[in-house]
C-alpha positions as CSV (number, residue, x, y, z in Angstrom):
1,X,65.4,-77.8,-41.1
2,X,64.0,-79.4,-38.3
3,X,61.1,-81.5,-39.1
4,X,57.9,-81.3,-36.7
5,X,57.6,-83.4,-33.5
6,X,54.6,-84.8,-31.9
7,X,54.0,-86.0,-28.8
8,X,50.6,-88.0,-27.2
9,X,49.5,-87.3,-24.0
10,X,47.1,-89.1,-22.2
11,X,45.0,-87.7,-19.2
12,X,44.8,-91.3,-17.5
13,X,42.0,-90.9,-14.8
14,X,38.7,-92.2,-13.0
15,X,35.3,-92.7,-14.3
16,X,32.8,-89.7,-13.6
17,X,29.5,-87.8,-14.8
18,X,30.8,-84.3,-16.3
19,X,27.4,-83.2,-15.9
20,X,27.4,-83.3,-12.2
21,X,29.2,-82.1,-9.2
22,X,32.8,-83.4,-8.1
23,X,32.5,-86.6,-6.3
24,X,35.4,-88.6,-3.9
25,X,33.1,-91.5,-4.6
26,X,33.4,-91.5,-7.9
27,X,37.0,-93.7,-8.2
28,X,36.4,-96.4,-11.1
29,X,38.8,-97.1,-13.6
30,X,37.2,-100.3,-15.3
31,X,37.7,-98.8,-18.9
32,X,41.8,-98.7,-18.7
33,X,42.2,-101.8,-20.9
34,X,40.0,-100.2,-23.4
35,X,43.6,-98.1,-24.4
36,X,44.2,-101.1,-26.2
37,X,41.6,-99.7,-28.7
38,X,44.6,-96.6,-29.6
39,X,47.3,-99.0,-29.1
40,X,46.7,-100.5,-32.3
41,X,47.1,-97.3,-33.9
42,X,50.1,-96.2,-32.4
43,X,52.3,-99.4,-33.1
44,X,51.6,-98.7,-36.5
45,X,53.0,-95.4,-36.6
46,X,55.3,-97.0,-33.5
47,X,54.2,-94.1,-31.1
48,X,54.5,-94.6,-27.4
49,X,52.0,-92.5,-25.9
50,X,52.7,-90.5,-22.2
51,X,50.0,-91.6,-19.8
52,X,50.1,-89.0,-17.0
53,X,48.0,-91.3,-14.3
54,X,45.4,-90.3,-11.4
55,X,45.5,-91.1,-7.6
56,X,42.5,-93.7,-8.5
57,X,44.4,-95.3,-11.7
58,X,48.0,-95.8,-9.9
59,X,46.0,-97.5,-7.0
60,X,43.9,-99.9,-8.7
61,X,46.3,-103.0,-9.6
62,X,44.4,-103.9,-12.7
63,X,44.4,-100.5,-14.3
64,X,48.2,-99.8,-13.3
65,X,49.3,-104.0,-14.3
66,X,47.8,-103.0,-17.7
67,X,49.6,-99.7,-17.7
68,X,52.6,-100.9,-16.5
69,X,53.5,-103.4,-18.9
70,X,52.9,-101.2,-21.6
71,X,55.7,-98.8,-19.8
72,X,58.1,-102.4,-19.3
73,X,57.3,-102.7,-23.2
74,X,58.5,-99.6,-24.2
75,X,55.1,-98.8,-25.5
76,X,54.1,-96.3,-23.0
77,X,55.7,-93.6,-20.4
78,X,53.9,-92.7,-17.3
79,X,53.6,-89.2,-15.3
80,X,51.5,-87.9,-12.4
81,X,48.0,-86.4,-12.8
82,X,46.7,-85.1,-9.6
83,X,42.5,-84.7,-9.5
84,X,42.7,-83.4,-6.3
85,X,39.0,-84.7,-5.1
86,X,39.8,-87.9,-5.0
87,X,43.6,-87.8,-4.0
88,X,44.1,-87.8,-0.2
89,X,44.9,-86.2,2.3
90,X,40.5,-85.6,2.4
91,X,41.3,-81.9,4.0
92,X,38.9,-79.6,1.8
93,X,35.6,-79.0,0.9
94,X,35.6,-80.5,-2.5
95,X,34.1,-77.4,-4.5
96,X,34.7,-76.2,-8.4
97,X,37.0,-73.7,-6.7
98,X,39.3,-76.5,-5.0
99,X,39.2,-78.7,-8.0
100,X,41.5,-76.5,-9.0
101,X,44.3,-77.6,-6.9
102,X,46.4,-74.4,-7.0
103,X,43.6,-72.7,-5.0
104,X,44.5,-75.3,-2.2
105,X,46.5,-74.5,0.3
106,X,50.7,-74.7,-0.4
107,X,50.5,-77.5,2.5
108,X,47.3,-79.7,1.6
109,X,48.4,-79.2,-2.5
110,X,51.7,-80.2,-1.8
111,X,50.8,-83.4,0.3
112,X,48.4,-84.3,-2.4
113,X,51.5,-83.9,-4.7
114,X,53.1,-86.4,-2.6
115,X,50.8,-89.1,-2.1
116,X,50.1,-88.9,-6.2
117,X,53.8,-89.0,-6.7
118,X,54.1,-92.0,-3.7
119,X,51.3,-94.3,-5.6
120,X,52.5,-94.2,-8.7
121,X,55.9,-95.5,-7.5
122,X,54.4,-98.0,-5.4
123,X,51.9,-98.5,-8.6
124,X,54.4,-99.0,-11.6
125,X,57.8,-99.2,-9.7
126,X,59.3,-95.9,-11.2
127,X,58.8,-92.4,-9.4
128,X,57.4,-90.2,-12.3
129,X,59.0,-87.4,-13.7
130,X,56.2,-86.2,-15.8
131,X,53.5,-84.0,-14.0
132,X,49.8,-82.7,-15.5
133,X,47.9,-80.5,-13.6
134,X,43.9,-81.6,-13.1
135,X,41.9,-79.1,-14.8
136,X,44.9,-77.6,-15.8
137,X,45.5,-76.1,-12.1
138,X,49.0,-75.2,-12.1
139,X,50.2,-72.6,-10.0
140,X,53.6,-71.1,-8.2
141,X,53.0,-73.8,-5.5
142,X,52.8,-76.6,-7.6
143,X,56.0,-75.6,-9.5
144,X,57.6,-75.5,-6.5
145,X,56.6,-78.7,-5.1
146,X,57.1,-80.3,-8.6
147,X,60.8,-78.9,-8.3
148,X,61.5,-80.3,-4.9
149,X,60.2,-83.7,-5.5
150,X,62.1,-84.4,-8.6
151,X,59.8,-83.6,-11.1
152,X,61.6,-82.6,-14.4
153,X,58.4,-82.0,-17.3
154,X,55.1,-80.0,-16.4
155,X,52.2,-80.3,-19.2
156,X,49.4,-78.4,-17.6
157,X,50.0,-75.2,-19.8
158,X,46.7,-74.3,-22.1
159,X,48.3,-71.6,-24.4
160,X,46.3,-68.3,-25.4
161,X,43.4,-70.3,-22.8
162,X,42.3,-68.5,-19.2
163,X,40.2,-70.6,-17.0
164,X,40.3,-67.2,-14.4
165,X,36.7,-66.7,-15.1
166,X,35.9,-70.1,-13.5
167,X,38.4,-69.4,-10.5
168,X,41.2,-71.1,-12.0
169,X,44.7,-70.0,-13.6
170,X,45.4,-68.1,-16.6
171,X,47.8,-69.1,-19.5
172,X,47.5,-65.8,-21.5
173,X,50.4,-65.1,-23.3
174,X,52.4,-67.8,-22.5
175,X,54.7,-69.9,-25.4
176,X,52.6,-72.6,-27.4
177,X,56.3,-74.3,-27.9
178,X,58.5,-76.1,-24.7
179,X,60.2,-73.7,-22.1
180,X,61.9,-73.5,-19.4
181,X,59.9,-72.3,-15.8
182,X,61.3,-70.4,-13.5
183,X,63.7,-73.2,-11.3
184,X,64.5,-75.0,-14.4
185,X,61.5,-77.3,-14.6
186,X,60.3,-77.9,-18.5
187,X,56.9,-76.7,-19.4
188,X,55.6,-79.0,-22.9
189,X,52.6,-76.9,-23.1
190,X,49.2,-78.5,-24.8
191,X,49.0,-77.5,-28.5
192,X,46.1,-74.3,-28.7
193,X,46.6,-72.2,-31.6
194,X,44.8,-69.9,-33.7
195,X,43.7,-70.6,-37.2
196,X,41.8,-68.7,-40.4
197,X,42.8,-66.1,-42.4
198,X,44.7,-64.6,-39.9
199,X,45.8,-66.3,-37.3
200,X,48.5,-64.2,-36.1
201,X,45.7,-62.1,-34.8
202,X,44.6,-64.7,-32.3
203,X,47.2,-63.8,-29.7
204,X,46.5,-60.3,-29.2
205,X,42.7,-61.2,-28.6
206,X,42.9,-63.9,-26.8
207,X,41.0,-62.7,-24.2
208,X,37.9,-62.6,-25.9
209,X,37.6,-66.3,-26.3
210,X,37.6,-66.3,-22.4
211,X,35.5,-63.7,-21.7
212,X,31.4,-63.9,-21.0
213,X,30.8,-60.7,-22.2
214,X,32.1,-61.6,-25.8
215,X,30.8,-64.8,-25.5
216,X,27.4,-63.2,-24.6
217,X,27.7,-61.0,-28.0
218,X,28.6,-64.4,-29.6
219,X,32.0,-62.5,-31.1
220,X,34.0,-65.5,-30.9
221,X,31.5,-67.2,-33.1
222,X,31.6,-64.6,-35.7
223,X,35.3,-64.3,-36.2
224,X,35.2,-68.2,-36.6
225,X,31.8,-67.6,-39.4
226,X,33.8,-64.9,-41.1
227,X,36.8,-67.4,-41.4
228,X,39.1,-64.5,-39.9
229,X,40.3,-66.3,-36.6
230,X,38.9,-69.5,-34.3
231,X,41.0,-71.0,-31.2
232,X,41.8,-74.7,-31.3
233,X,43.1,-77.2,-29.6
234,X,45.0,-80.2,-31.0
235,X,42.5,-83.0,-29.6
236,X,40.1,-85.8,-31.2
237,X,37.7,-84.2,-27.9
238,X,35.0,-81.9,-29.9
239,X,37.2,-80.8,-32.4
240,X,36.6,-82.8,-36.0
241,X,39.9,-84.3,-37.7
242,X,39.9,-81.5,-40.7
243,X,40.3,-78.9,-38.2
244,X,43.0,-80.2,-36.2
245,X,44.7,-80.9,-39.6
246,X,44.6,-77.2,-40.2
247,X,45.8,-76.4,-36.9
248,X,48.8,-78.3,-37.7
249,X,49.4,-76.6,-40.9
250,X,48.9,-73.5,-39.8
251,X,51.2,-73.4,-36.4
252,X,53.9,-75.3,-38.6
253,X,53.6,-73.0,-41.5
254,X,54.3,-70.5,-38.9
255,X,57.6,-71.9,-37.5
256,X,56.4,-73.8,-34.7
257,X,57.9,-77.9,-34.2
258,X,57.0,-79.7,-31.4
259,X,53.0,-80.5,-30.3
260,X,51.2,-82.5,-28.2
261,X,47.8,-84.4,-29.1
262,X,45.7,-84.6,-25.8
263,X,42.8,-86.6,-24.6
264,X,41.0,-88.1,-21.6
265,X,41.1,-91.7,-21.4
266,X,37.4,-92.9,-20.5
267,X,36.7,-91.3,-23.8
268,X,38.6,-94.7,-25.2
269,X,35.2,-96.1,-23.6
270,X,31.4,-95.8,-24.7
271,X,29.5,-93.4,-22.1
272,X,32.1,-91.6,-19.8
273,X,32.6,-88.6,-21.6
274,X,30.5,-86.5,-23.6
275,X,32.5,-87.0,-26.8
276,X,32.1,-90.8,-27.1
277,X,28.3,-91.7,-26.3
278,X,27.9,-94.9,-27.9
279,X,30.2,-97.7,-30.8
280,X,29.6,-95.0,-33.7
281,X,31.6,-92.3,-31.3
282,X,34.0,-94.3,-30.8
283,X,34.6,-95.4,-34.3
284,X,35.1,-91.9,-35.3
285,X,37.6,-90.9,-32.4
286,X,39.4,-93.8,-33.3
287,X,39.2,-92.8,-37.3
288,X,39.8,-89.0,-36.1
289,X,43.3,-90.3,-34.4
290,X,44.6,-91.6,-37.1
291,X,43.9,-89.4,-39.7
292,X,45.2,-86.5,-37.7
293,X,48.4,-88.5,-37.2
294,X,48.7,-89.9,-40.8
295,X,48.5,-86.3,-41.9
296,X,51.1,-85.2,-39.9
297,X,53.5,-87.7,-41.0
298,X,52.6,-87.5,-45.0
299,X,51.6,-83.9,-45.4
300,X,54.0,-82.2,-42.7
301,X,56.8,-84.7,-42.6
302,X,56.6,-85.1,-38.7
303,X,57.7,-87.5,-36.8
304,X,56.6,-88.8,-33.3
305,X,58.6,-88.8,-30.1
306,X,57.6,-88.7,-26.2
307,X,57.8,-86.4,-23.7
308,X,60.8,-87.3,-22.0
309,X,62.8,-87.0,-25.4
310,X,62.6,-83.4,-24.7
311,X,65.1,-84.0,-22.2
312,X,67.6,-85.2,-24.6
């Protein structure tokens, strides 16, 4: 049998308020040496984490020198991670609707595609092969684009998860496990699954995890009270170190082997996202890391690997 693989992905972008609006001001990336903090968790399980890095990250020379010696190392790979607000060309009206960059126009996405894809080669000296969507706004267009410009892994999928609601895409029904799109490119999809005492129902009502109605009639909250089903996400973001254990246990229990841990990377520093406010945060997303990881690797004999191993 094959045992379970897991992979770390890093959403490697600016500083900003999540409270407020979109802003092309907001471009700081003082916290990138504050990976480190990981770092010493993953050389002790020797796991080299996928940083998938912003327009503002590749083209600040401190953040991508820190970056890019971990890649020279061996302890790091680096993809692409277009935030389309504050990756030129400065063509739209920088709305909700247009973070999602899929709603952009096939022209303006793709040249946003391409200057991401043109800084991070300038930035670390290798064109990335490894693409994430901001906000998970992956379309036909971007595929496309990804395709012509060499592109060979996609990570933007959010299994069993539509953001249509909001204006963006929908991933409803698509694999939780690594496929193949439609022009050969590989989708590594982020690990959402269903767990409780019957998971397998999670699938076929999806939907009402997504919808305002339900949410209105709080029915995703009662099928999580009764134990019956929840939706999670394999992430130290807002979801507590037990639960993503289960998560694990159940999708594995259930035939699936590869997944992919995700987070943001300000939330490596106090007071840039809303899941690590202050040192005692932080302490806990550290401690919620490595027990999720330790778990995997004693309870579910897995093993780690990167993204690009999927090639292999």
């Amino acid at each position: 049998m094959t045992r379970p693989q897991l992979a770390i992905v890093v959403d490697t972008e600016e500083e900003f308020d999540w409270t407020k609006p979109f802003s092309r001001a907001s471009t700081g990336t003082r916290h990138i040496p504050a990976q480190a903090r990981a770092h010493e968790i993953y050389e002790r399980f020797g796991i080299a984490p996928t940083y998938v890095c912003d327009y503002p990250v590749a083209t600040d020379p401190a953040a991508a020198a820190f970056l890019g010696l971990l890649q020279a190392e061996g302890r790091a790979e680096i993809g692409a991670h277009l935030h389309p607000w504050v990756t030129p060309p400065h063509e739209e009206e920088v709305t909700t609707f247009n973070s999602w960059h899929c709603n952009l126009p096939p022209a303006l996405e793709r040249a946003k595609i391409v200057a991401l894809t043109d800084a991070i080669e300038r930035g670390f000296g290798r064109r990335p092969t490894i693409f994430k969507a901001g906000r998970y706004g992956f379309g036909a267009n971007t595929r496309d684009v990804l395709i012509e410009l060499g592109y060979r892994i996609d990570c933007s999928y959010v299994p069993h998860v539509s953001f249509a609601h909001q204006g963006g895409p929908s991933f409803a029904g698509t694999s939780d496990q690594p496929f193949r799109l439609d022009g050969g490119l590989l989708e590594v999809p982020l690990t959402s699954g269903f767990i409780g005492r019957a998971p397998a129902l999670g699938p076929a009502i999806a939907g009402l995890f997504d919808s305002p109605a339900a949410e209105r009639l709080r029915i995703p909250g009662i099928l999580s009270k009764l134990g019956l089903v929840a939706r999670s996400r394999l992430t130290p973001e807002g979801v507590p170190a037990e639960e993503q254990c289960r998560l694990l246990k159940t999708m594995v229990g259930a035939g699936r082997s590869f997944f992919t841990l995700t987070y943001h990377s300000p939330s490596l520093e106090p007071g840039h996202t809303p899941y690590v406010r202050d040192a005692s945060d932080l302490r806990a997303f550290l401690a919620s890391i490595e027990t999720v990881l330790r778990y995997f690797q004693d309870e579910l004999d897995g093993e780690f690997t990167t993204l690009s191993a999927c090639l292999d």
